[in-house]
VOVEXTOR-113761 format. One line per 3 residues: number of its first residue (from 1); their letters; for each residue x, y, z of N, C-alpha, C, O, CB. Coordinates in steps of 0.2 Angstrom, whole numbers. Each point is the difference from the previous one (the first is absolute). Glycine has a CB too. Layout:
# residues N
NUM	a	X,Y,Z,X,Y,Z,X,Y,Z,X,Y,Z,X,Y,Z  ...
***
This chain:
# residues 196
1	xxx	8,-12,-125,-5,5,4,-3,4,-6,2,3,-5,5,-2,15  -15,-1,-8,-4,4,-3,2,7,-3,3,4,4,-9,-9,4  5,9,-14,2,8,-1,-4,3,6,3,4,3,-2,-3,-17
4	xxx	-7,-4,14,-6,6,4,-1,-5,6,-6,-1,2,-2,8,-14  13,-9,15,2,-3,8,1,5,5,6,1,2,-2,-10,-7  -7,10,6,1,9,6,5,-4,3,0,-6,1,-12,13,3
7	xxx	20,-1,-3,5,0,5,0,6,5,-1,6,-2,8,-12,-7  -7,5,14,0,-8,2,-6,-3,1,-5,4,0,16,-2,5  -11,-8,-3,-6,-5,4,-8,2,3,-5,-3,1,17,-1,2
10	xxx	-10,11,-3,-7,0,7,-1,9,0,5,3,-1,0,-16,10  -10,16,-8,0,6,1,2,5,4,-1,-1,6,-4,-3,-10  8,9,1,3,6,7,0,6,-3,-1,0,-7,12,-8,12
13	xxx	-11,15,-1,0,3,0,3,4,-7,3,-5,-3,-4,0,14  2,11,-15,6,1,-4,2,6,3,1,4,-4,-3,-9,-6  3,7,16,3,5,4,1,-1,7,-5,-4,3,2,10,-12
16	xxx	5,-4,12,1,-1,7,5,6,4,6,-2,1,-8,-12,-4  0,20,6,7,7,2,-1,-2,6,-5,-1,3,5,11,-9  8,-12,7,2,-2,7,4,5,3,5,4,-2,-4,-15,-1
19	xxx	-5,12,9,4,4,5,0,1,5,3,4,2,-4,-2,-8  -2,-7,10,-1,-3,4,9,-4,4,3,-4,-4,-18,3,-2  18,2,10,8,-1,3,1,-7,0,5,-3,-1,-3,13,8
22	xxx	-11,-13,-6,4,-7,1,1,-5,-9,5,-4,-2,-11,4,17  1,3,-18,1,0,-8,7,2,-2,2,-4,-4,-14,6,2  16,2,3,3,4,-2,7,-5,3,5,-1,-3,-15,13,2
25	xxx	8,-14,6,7,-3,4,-1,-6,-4,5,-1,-4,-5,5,19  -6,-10,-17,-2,-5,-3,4,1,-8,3,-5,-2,-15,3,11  12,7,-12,3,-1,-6,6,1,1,3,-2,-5,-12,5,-1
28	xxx	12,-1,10,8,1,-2,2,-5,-2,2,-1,-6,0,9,13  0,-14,-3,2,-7,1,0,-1,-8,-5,1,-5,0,-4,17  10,1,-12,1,-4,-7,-1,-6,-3,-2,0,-6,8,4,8
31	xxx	-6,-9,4,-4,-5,-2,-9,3,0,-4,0,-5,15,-9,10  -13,11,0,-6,2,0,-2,4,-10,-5,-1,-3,6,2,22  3,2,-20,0,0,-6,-1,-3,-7,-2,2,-6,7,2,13
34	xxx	-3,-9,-5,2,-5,-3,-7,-4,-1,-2,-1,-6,14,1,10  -14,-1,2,-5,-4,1,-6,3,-3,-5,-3,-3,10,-2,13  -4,12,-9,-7,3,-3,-1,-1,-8,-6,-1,-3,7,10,12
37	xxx	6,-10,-12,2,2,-6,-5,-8,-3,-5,-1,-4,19,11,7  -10,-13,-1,-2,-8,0,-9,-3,-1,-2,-4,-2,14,5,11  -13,3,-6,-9,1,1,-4,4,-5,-6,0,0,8,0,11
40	xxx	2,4,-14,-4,5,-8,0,-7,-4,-5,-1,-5,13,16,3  -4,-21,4,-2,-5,-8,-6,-2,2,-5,2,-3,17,-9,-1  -14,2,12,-3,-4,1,0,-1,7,6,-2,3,-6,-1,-13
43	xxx	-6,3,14,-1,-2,6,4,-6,2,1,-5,-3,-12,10,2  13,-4,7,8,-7,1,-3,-1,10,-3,4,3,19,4,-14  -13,-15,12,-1,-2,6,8,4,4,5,2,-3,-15,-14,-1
46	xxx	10,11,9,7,1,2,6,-4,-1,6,2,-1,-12,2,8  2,-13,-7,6,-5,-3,3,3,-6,6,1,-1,-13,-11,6  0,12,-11,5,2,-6,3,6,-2,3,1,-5,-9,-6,2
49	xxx	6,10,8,3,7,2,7,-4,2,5,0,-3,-17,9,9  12,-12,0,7,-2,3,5,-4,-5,6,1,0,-12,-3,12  2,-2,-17,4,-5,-5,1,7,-6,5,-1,-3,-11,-16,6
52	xxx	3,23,-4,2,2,-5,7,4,4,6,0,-3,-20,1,-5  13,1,12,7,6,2,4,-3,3,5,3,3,-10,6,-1  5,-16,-2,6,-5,4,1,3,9,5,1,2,3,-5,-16
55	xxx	-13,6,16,1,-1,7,-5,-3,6,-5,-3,-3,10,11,-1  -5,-10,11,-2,-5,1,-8,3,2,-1,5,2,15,-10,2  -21,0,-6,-7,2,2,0,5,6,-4,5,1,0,-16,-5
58	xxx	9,9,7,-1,3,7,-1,7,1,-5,3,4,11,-12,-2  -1,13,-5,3,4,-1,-5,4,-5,-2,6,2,14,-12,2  -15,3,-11,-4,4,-5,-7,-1,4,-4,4,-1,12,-6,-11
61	xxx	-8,-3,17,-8,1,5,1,8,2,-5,4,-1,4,-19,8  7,17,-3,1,3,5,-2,7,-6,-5,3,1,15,-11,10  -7,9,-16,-3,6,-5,-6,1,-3,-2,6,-2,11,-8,0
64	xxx	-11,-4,2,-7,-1,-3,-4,4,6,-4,5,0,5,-18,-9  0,9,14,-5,4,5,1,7,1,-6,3,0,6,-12,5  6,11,-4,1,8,1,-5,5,-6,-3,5,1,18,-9,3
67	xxx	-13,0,-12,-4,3,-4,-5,1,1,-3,5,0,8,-8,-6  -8,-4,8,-7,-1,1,-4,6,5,-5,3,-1,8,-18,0  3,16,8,-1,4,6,-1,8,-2,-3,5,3,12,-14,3
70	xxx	-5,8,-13,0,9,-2,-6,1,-4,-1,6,-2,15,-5,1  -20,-7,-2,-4,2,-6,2,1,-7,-2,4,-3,-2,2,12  10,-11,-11,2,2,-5,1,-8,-2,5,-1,-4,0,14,7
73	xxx	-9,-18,-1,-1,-6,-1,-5,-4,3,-1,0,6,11,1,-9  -14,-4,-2,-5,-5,3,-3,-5,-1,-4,0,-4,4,7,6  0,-11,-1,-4,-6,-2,-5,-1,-3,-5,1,2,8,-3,4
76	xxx	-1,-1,-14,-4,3,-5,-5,-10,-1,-5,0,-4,17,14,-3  -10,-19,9,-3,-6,-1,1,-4,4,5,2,3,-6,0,-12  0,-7,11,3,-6,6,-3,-7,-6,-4,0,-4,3,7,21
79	xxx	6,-11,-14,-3,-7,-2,1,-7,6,4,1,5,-1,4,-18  -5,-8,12,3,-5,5,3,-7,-3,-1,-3,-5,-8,7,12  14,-4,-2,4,-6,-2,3,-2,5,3,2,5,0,1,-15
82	xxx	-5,-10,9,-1,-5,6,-4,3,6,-6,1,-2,18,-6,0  -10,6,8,-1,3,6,0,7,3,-1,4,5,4,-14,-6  1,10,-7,3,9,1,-6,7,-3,-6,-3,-1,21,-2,-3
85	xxx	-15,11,3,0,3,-4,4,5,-1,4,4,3,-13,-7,-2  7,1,-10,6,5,-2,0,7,-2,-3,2,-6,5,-12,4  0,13,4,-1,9,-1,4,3,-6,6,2,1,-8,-1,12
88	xxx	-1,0,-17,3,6,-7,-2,6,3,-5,1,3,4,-8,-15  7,11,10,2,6,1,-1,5,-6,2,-2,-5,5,-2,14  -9,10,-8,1,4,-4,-2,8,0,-4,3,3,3,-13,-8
91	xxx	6,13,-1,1,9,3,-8,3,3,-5,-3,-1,15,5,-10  -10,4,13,-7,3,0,-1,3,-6,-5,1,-3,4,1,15  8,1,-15,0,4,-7,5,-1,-4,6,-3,1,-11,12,5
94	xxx	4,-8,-10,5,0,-8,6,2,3,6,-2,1,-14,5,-12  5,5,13,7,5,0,-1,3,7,-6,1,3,7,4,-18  5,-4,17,0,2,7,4,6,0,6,0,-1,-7,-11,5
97	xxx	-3,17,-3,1,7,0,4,3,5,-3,1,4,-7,0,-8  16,1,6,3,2,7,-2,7,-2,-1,2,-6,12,-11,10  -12,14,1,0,4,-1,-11,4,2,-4,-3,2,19,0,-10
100	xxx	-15,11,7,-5,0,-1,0,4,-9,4,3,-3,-7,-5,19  -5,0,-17,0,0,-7,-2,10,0,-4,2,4,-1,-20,-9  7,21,-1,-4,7,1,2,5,2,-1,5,-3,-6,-9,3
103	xxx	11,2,6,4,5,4,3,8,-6,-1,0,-6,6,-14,16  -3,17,-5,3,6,-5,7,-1,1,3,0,5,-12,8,-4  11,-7,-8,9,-3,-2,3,2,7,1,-5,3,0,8,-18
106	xxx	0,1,18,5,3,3,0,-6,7,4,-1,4,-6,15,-9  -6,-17,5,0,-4,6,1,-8,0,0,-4,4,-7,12,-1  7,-9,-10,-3,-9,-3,8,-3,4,6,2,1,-14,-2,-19
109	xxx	5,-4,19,5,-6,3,3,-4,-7,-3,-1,-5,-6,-2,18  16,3,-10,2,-5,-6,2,-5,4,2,1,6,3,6,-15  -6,-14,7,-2,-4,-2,4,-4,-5,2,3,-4,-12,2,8
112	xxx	11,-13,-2,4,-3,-7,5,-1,1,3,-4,-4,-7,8,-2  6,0,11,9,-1,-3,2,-6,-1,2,-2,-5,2,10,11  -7,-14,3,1,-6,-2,1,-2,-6,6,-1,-3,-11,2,10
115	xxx	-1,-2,-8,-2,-3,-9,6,2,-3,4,-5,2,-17,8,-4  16,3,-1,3,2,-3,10,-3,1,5,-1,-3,-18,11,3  13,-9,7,4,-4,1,0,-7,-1,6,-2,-1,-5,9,6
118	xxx	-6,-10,-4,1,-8,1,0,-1,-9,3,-5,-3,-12,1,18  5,10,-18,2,-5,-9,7,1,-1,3,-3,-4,-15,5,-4  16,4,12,7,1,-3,2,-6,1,1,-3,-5,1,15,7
121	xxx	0,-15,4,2,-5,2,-1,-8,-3,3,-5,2,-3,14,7  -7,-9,-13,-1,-4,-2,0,-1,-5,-2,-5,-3,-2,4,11  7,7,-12,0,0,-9,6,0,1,2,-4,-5,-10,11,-1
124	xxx	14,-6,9,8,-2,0,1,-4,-3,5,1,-5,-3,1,14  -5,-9,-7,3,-4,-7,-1,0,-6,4,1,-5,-3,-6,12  -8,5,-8,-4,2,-8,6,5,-2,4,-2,-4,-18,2,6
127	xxx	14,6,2,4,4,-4,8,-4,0,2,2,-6,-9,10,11  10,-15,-3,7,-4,-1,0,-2,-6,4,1,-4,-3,-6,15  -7,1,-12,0,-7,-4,-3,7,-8,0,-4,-6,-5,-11,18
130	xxx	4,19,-13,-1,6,-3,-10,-1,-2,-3,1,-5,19,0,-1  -18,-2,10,-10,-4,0,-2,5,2,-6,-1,0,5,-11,3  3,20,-1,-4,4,5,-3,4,-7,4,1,-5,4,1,19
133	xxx	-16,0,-14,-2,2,-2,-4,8,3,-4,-1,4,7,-11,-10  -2,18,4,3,7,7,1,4,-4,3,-1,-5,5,-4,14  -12,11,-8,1,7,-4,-3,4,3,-6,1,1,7,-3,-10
136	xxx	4,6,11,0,6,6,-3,8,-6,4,1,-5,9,-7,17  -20,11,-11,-1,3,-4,-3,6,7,-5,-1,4,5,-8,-17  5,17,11,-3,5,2,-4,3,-3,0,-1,-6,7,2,10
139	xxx	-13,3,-1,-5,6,-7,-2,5,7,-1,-2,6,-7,-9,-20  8,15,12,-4,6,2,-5,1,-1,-1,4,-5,8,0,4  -14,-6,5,-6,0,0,-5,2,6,2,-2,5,2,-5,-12
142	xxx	-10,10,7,-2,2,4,-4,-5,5,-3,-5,-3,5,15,-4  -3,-10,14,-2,-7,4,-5,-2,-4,0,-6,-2,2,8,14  -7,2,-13,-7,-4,-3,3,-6,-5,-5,-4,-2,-4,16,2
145	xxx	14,-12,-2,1,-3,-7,6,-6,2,1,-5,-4,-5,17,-5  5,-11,14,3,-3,6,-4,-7,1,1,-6,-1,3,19,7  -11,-10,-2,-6,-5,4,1,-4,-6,2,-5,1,-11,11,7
148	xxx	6,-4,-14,-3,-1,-4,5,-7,-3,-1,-6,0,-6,20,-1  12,-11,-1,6,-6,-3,3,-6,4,2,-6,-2,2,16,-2  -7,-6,13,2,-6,4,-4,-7,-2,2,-6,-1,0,16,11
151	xxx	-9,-5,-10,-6,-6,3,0,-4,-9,-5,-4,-1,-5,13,15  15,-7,-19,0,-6,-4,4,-4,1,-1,-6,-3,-2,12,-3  8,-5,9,7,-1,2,-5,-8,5,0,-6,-2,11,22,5
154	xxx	-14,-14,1,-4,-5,4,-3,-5,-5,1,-6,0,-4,17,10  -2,-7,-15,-2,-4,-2,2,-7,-4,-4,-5,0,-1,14,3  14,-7,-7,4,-3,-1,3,-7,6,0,-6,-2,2,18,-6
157	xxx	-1,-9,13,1,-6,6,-5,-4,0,2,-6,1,4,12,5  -13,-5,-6,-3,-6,1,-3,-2,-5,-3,-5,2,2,8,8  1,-2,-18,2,-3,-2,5,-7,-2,-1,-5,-3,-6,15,5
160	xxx	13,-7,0,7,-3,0,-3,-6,5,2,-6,-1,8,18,-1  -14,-12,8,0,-2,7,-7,-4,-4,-2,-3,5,9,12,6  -9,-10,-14,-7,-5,-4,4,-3,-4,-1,-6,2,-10,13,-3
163	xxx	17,-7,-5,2,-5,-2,1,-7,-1,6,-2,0,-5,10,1  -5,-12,-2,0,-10,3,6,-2,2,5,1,-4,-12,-6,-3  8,4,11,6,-3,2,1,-7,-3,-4,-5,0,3,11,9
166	xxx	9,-6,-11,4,-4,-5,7,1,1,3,3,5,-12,-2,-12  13,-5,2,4,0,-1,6,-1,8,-1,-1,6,-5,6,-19  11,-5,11,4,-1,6,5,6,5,4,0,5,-4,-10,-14
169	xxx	-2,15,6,4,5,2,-5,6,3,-4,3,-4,13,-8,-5  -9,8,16,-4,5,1,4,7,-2,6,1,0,-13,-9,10  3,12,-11,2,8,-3,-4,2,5,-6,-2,3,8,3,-18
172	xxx	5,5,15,-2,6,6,-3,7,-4,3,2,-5,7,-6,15  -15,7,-8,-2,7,-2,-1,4,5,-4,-2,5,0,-1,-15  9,11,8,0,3,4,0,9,-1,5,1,-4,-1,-13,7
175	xxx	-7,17,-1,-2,3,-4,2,6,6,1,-2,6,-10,-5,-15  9,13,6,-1,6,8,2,7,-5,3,1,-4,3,-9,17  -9,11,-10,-3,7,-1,3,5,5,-2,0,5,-8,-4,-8
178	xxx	15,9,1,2,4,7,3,7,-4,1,2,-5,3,-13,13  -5,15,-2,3,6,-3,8,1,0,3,-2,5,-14,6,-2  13,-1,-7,9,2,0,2,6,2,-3,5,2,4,-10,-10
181	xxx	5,5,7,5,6,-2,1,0,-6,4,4,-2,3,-4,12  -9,-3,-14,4,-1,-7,-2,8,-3,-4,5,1,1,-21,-4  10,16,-2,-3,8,-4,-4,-1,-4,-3,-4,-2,13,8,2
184	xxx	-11,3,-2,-6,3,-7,2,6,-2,4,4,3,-14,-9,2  8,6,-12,3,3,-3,-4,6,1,-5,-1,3,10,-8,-12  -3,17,9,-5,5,2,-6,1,-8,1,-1,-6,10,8,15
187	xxx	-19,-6,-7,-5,1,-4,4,4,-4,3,5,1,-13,-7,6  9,-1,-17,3,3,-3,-2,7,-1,4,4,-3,-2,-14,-2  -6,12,8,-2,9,-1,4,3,5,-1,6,0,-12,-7,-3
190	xxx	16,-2,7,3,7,8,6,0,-3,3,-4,-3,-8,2,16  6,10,-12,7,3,0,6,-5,2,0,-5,3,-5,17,0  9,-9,-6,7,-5,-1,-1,-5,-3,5,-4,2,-2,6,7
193	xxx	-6,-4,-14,-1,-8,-3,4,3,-6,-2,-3,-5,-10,-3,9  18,10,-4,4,-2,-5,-3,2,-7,5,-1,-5,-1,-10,13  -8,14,-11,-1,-1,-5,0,11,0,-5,2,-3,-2,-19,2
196	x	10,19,3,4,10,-3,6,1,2,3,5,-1,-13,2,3
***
């Protein structure tokens, strides 16, 4: 494959804020997950959706449509073969936003957990086999610098998500932004810092 081979296949979207219930109901599904995931390489018929996740057309038909139903997939080319036509599928967007974007902290929807769960579960073995690569880091910063770090954080993923596809092995990336409880030390200037 081409360096300068657009991934995937065909054009979409590079954002998409879902919030709409039936979107929302459409991504939970794991497979439906999957399938989406499957579609950042390259526009796919259903036959090659069903043969990649080993389950029966029937069944990845029944998801594809739902996606399709929710706006969060569409038919990006057809060809014909034999008598048929054949229908490639593909995302509306790169990235799919749950939540609404701007909101004021106290109201933002979180969002992700999913995600956040499904890589725990899916780095388990990496982590077994000692292959997890993972570093958990606190800092004390104010939101502006927050957006700001996010939306590089973003721009790392899709780069990661342009990469040619190769070799034999797929790599998961997985990223998230949240606020804590974690401690902090008091501003070295306020009383009590120990130093009379």
């Amino acid at each position: 494959m081409s360096v300068n081979q657009q991934i995937p296949d065909y054009e979409l979207d590079d954002l998409l804020v879902v919030t709409a219930p039936e979107q929302l109901r459409a991504l939970a599904d794991p497979l439906r997950g999957t399938l989406l995931e499957l579609l950042l390489e390259r526009a796919a018929t259903v036959t090659e959706m069903a043969r990649a996740v080993d389950r029966p057309k029937s069944s990845v038909a029944y998801h594809v449509n739902l996606l399709t139903e929710a706006g969060l997939l569409r038919v990006v080319r057809t060809r014909r073969v034999r008598a048929i036509e054949e229908r490639f599928y593909g995302r509306v967007a790169r990235t799919y936003y749950v939540g609404v974007l701007n909101r004021p902290e106290d109201k933002q929807v979180v969002a992700s957990m999913n995600g956040l769960a499904a890589a725990v579960a899916e780095s388990a073995a990496a982590h077994a086999a000692d292959d997890l690569r993972c570093t958990l880091v606190h800092a004390r910063i104010p939101i502006e610098q927050v957006r700001s770090f996010w939306a590089e954080v973003q721009e790392v993923a899709r780069r990661f998500a342009q990469i040619p596809r190769s070799g034999d092995q797929v790599y998961g990336f997985v990223a998230g932004l949240y606020p804590t409880d974690a401690p902090t030390l008091p501003d070295a200037d306020s009383p009590g810092d120990g130093r009379g």
